[in-house]
LOVOLUM-660409 format. One record per residue (C-alpha): residue in three letters; x, y, z. Coordinates in Angstrom, 2 decimals. Each point is the difference from the previous one (the first is absolute). Example, Ala and Ser with C-alpha at 12.3 -4.5 7.8 and 13.67 -1.06 7.14 Angstrom:
<atoms>
{atom "ALA" {12.30 -4.50 7.80}}
{atom "SER" {1.37 3.44 -0.66}}
</atoms>
This chain:
<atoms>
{atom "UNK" {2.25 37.70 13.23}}
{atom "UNK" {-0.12 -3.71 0.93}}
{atom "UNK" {0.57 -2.21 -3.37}}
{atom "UNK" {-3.14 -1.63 -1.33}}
{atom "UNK" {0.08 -3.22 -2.01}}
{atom "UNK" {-3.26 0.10 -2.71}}
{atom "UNK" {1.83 -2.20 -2.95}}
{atom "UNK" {2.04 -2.70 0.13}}
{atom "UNK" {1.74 -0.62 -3.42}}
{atom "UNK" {1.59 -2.97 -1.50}}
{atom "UNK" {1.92 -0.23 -3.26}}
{atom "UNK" {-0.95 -3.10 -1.71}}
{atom "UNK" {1.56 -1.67 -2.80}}
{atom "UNK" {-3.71 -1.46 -1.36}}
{atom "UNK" {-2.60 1.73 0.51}}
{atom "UNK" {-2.73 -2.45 -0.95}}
{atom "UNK" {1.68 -2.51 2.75}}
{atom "UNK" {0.07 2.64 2.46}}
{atom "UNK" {-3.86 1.29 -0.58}}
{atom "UNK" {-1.13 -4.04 0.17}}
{atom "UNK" {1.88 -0.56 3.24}}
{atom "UNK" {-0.76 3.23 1.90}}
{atom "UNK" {-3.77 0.12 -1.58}}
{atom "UNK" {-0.98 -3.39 -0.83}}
{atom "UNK" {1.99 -1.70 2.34}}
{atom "UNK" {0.48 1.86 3.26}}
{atom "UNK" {-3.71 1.74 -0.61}}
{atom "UNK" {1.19 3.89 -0.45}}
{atom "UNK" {-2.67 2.37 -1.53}}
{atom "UNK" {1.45 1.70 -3.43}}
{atom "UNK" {-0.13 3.61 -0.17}}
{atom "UNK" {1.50 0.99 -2.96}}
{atom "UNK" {1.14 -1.66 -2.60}}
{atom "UNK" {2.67 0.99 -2.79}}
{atom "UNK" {2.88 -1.87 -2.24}}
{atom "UNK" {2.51 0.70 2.85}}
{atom "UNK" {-1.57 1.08 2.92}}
{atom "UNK" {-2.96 -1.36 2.09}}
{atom "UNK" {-1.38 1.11 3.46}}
{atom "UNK" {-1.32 -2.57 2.00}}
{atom "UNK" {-2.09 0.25 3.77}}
{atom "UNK" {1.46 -2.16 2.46}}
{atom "UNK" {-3.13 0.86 2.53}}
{atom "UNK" {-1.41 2.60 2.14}}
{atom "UNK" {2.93 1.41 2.29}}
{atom "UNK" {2.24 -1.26 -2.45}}
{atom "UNK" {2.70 1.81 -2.73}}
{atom "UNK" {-0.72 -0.55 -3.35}}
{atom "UNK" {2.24 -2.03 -2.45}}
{atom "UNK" {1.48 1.43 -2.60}}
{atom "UNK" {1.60 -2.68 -2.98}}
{atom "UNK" {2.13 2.08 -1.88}}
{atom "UNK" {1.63 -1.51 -3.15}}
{atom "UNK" {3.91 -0.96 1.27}}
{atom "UNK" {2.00 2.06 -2.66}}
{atom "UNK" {-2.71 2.87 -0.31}}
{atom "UNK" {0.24 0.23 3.98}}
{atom "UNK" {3.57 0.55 0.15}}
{atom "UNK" {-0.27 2.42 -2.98}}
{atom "UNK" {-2.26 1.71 1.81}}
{atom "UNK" {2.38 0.43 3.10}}
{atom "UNK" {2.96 0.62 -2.00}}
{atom "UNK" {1.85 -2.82 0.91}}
{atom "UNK" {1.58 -3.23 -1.81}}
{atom "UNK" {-2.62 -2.92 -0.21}}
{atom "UNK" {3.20 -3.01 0.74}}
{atom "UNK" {-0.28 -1.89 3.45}}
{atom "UNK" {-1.34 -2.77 1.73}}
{atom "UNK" {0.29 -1.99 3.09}}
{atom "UNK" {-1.28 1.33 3.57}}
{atom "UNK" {-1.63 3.57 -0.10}}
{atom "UNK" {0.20 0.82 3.98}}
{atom "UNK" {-3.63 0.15 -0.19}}
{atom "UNK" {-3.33 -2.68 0.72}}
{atom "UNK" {-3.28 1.16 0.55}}
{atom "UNK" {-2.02 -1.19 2.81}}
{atom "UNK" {-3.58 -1.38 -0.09}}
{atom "UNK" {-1.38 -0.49 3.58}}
{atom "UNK" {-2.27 -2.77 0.29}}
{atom "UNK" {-2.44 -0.40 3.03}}
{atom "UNK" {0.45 -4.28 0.45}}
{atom "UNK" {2.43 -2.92 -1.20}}
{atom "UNK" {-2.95 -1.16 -2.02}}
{atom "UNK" {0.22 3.36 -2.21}}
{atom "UNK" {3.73 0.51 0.39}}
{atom "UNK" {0.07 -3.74 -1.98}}
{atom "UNK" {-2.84 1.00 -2.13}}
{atom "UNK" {1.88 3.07 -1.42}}
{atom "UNK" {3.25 -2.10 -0.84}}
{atom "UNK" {-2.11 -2.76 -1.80}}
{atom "UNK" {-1.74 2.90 -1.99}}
{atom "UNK" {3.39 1.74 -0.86}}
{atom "UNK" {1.99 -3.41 -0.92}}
{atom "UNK" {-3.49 -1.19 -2.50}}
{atom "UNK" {0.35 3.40 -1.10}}
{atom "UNK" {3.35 -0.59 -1.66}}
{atom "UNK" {2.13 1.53 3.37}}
{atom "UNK" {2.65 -2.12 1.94}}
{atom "UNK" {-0.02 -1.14 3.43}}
{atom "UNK" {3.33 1.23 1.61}}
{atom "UNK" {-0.93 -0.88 3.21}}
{atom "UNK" {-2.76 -2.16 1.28}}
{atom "UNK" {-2.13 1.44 2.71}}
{atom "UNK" {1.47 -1.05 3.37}}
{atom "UNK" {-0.82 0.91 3.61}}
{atom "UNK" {2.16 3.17 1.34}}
{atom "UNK" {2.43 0.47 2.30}}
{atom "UNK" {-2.22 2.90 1.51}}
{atom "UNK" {-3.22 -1.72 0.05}}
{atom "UNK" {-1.00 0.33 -3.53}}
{atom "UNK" {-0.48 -1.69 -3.06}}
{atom "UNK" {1.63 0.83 -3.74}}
{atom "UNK" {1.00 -0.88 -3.09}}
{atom "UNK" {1.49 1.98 -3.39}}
{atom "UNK" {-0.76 -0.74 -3.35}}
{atom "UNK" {1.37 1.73 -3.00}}
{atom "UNK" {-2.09 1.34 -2.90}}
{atom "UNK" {0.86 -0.91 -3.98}}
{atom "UNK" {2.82 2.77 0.32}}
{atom "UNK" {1.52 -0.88 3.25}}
{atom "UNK" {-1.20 2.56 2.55}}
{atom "UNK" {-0.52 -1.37 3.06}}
{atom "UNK" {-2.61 0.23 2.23}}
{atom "UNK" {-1.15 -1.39 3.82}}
{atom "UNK" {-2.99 -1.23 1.00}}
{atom "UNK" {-0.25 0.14 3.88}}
{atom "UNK" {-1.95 -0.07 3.08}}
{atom "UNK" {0.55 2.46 2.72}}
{atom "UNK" {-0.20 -2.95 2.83}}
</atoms>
C-alpha cells in the first residue's frame, strides 16, 4: 500500500486566529466547523486542513501538549511565477503570519520564500524554475 496524504492537521493554540488567517486571509474554503476542530479546502488536488484545538489535539493522540521551537516540518505551496510566489507572502504576512524569509531567486533556478502562520508553522512558497 503506498501512503496517501488526505488531511493535513495543525494544533493551534487560537482557533479564531487560525480560521481568519487560513480562511479569511490565505482564501481556504471552510468545511466544517466546530469549537475545536475545523476542516478547511486548500483547492482541487489539494489535502484538506484540519485546525485542531492545541491541547484537545494532543489529547487526542495521547501525548503531552508542552513544546515549541522547530517542528522538522514546513509545508510547501508551489506557485507558478515570482509575481504569485510574492503575492502569497504579502497575503500570509496581512493575514497576521511572519515573513521568515523573503522570496529570493534560487540557487537551482527558482524562486522562494517562507512565511510562518500565527502559530509558527512554516511554509514555502516556490517556483519550480
Amino acid at each position: 500500500m503506498a501512503p496517501k496524504v488526505n488531511v493535513i492537521m495543525l494544533g493551534v493554540r487560537d482557533m479564531a486566529r487560525a480560521k481568519r488567517f487560513y480562511a479569511e486571509g490565505l482564501g481556504a474554503e471552510i468545511e466544517q466547523d466546530y469549537p475545536n476542530f475545523v476542516s478547511l479546502t486548500l483547492g482541487e488536488g489539494s489535502s484538506s486542513l484540519a485546525l485542531y484545538e492545541w491541547d484537545a489535539a494532543a489529547q487526542d493522540a495521547g501525548v503531552s501538549s508542552e513544546g515549541s521551537g522547530f517542528r522538522g516540518v514546513s509545508f510547501h505551496y508551489g506557485a507558478g511565477s515570482r509575481e504569485e510566489v510574492d503575492e502569497v507572502i504579502s497575503k500570509a504576512e496581512a493575514a497576521g503570519g511572519s515573513v521568515v524569509r523573503k522570496p529570493e531567486s534560487a540557487q537551482w533556478g527558482g524562486y522562494f520564500g517562507y512565511f510562518a502562520d500565527p502559530d509558527g508553522y512554516l511554509w514555502k512558497v516556490a517556483t519550480a524554475s
